[in-house]
Structures are given as structure tokens and as C-alpha cells.
C-alpha positions as CSV (number, residue, x, y, z in Angstrom):
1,X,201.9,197.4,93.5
2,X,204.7,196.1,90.8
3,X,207.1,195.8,93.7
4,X,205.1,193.5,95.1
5,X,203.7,191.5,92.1
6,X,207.9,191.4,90.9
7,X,208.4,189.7,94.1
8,X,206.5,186.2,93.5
9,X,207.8,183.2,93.9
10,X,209.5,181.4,91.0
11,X,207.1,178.7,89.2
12,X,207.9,175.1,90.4
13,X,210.7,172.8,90.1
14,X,210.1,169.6,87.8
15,X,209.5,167.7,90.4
16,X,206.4,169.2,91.1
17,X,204.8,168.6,87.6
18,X,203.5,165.4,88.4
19,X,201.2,167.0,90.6
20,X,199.5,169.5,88.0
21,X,195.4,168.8,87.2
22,X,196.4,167.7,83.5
23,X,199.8,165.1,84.1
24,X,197.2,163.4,87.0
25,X,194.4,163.4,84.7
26,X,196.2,162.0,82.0
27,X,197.9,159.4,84.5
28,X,194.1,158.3,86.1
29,X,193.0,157.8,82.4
30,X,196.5,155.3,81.3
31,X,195.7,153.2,84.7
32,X,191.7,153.0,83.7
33,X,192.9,151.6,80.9
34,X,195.2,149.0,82.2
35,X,193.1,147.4,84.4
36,X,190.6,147.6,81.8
37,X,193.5,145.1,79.5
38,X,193.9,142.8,82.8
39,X,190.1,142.2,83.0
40,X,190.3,141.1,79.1
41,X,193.6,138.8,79.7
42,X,191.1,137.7,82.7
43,X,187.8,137.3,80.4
44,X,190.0,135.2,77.9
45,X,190.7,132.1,79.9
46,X,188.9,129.3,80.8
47,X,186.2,129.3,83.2
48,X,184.2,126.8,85.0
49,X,180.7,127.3,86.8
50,X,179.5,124.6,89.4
51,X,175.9,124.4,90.4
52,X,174.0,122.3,92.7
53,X,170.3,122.6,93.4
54,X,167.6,121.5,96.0
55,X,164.1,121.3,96.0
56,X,161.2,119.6,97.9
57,X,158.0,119.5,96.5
58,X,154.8,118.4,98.1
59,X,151.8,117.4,95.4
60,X,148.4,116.3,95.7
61,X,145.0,115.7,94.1
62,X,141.6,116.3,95.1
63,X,140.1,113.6,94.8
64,X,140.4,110.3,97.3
65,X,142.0,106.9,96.9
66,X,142.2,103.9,99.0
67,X,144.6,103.3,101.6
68,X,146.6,100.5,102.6
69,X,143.8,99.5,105.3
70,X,141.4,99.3,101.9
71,X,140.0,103.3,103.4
72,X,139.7,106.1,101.6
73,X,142.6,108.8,101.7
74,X,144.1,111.8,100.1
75,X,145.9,111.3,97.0
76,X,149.6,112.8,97.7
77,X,153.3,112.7,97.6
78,X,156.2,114.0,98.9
79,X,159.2,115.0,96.2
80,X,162.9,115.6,97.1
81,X,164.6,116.5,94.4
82,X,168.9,117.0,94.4
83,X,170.9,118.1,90.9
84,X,174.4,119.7,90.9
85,X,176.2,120.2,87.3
86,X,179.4,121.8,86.1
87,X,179.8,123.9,83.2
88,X,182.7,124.3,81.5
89,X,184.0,127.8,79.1
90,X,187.0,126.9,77.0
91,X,187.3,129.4,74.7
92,X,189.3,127.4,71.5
93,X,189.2,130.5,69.2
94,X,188.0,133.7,70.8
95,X,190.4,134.6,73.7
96,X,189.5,138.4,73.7
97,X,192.7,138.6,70.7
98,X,190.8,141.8,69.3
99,X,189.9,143.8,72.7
100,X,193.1,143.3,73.9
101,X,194.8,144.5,70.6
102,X,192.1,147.7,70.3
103,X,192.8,148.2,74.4
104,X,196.7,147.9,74.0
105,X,196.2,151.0,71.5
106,X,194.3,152.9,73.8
107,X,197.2,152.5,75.9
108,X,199.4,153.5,73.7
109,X,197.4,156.8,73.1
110,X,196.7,157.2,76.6
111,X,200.5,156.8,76.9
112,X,201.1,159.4,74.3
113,X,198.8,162.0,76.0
114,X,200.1,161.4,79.3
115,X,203.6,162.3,77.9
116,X,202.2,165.5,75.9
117,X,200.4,166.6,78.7
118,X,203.7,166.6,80.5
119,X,205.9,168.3,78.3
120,X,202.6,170.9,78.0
121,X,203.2,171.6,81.8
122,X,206.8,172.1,81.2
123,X,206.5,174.5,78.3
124,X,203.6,176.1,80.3
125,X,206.5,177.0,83.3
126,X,209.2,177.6,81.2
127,X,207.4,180.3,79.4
128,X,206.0,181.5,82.6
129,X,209.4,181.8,83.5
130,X,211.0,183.6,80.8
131,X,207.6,186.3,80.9
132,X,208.5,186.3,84.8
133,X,212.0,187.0,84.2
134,X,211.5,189.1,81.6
135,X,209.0,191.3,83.6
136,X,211.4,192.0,86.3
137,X,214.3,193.2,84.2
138,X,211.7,195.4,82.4
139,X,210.6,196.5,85.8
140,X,214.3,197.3,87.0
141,X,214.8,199.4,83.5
142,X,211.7,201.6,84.5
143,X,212.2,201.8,87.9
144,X,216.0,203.3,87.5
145,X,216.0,204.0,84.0
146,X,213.0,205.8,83.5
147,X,211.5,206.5,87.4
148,X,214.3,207.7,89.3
149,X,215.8,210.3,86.9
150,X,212.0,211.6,85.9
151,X,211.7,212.0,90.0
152,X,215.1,214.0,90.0
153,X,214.7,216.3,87.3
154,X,211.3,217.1,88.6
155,X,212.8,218.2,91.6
156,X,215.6,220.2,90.1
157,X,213.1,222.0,88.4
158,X,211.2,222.5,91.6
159,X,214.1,224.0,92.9
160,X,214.9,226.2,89.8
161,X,211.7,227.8,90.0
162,X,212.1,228.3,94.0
163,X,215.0,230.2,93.0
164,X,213.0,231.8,90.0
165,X,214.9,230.7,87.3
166,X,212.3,228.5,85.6
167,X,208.5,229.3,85.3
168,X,205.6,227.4,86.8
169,X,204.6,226.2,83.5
170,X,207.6,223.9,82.7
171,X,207.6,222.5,86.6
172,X,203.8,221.5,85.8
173,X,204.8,220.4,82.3
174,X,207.3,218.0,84.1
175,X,205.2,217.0,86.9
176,X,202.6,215.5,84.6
177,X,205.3,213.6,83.0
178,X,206.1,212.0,85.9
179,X,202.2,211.4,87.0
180,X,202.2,209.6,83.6
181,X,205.2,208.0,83.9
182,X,204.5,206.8,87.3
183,X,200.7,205.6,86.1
184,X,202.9,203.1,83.4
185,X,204.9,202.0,85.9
């Protein structure tokens, strides 16, 4: 039904065009980016690693020795063992210069895309509102341009004939016309 297909709502206001699948998209893949630049900045500092370290260790032959009492005894001993260290990163000449720089163009693109895929989404509902528009005014011609007066010369005729002044053949002839013209519409 054309009445009813004229009747949809108009597309959405500009506001809205943040919200389309491409704008977020396009958004999602600039903030991937950024944080992807803050973990360089981050990588490019100086960084220090403390470690400390444990260990008991329990060794021991198989063969005897004497004792203190002048017996014989197992040959063992008992091994605790404590080391800690700090390591130092000071990067002097690599400070991530040439990710950052290739990342900042990313962004840049990313930026660029973001902004193209925004103005797509406004030329997308502008033209969708100019077809729109243009459907309904093309609508309105047929339906009292074209419609109406096919409809009301088809019943003059009807009543011409009823009063036998026109044959069959031209009431058919004008009936089809306005099957046809009602199938276009």
C-alpha cells in the first residue's frame, strides 16, 4: 500500500548519527588506537624490577665420615641460601620515538575515517531524504493528477453508456486504463 509506505517516519535528526553501526565502528577503532599510543608513552620510560629469592637445600653423600665422638656418621649439610637484586631499564636512546610516531599516524587515519564515516551517514540521510520527499510529491501527482480524474471519467462513461450514449467497448477500453493506471500506482 503506497499510502501507507508514503507515511514513514522522516530519517533521523543529526543527533542520532553518532549511534549508526559505521560512526561507532569507526569511533571503537580511534580509541583502540589511543590506548594503544598510551601503552608506548608507558613502554618508553624507565623501569625497575626487584627480585629477592629463597632457597634451602639439604645435600649429602653416601658414604660415612667420623663424627665429633670419633664414630662414624653420614656425610651431610644443610644450605640456606637468601639473594634479592634490582634491575634497572633506562632506555638512553630508544624511548619507543618510532611506534609512537607510526601510532600517532594511525591516529590520524583513524581520525580521518571516523570523520568520513560521519559525513557518509549524513549524505546517506540526506539523500534518503530528498528520494523520500521526492516520492511523496510524486505520489500526490498520481494520486490527484493522474488517479482521481482516470476514476471520474471512468464513471462518466459508465453513466453514458447506462444512458446508451457510449458503447461497451470504450467503457472497457477505459476501465483497463484505470486497472493499469491503478497497478502503477
Amino acid at each position: 500500500d503506497l499510502e501507507r509506505e508514503a507515511a514513514v517516519p522522516d530519517p533521523p535528526s543529526l543527533a542520532d548519527f553518532d549511534q549508526h553501526v559505521a560512526v561507532r565502528r569507526a569511533r571503537a577503532e580511534t580509541e583502540l588506537i589511543t590506548a594503544r599510543i598510551e601503552t608506548a608513552r608507558a613502554n618508553a620510560g624507565w623501569d625497575a624490577d626487584v627480585m629477592a629469592s629463597y632457597s634451602r637445600t639439604v645435600m649429602g653423600f653416601r658414604q660415612l665420615g667420623i663424627t665429633a665422638s670419633g664414630g662414624p656418621g653420614p656425610i651431610e649439610g644443610t644450605f640456606n641460601m637468601l639473594g634479592g637484586g634490582v634491575t634497572l631499564n633506562w632506555p638512553l636512546r630508544n624511548r619507543n620515538q618510532g611506534e609512537i610516531a607510526a601510532l600517532d599516524a594511525e591516529l590520524r587515519a583513524a581520525r580521518a575515517l571516523e570523520q568520513r564515516a560521519r559525513l557518509s551517514v549524513v549524505a546517506d540521510i540526506d539523500a534518503a531524504r530528498v528520494r523520500l520527499t521526492r516520492a511523496r510529491e510524486a505520489l500526490a501527482i498520481v494520486r490527484t493528477g493522474v488517479r482521481d480524474p482516470a476514476r471520474r471519467a471512468l464513471e462518466v462513461l459508465r453513466e453514458a453508456y447506462q444512458l446508451g450514449r457510449t458503447p461497451l467497448l470504450d467503457v472497457l477500453a477505459e476501465q483497463r486504463r484505470v486497472l493499469e493506471i491503478e497497478h502503477e500506482y
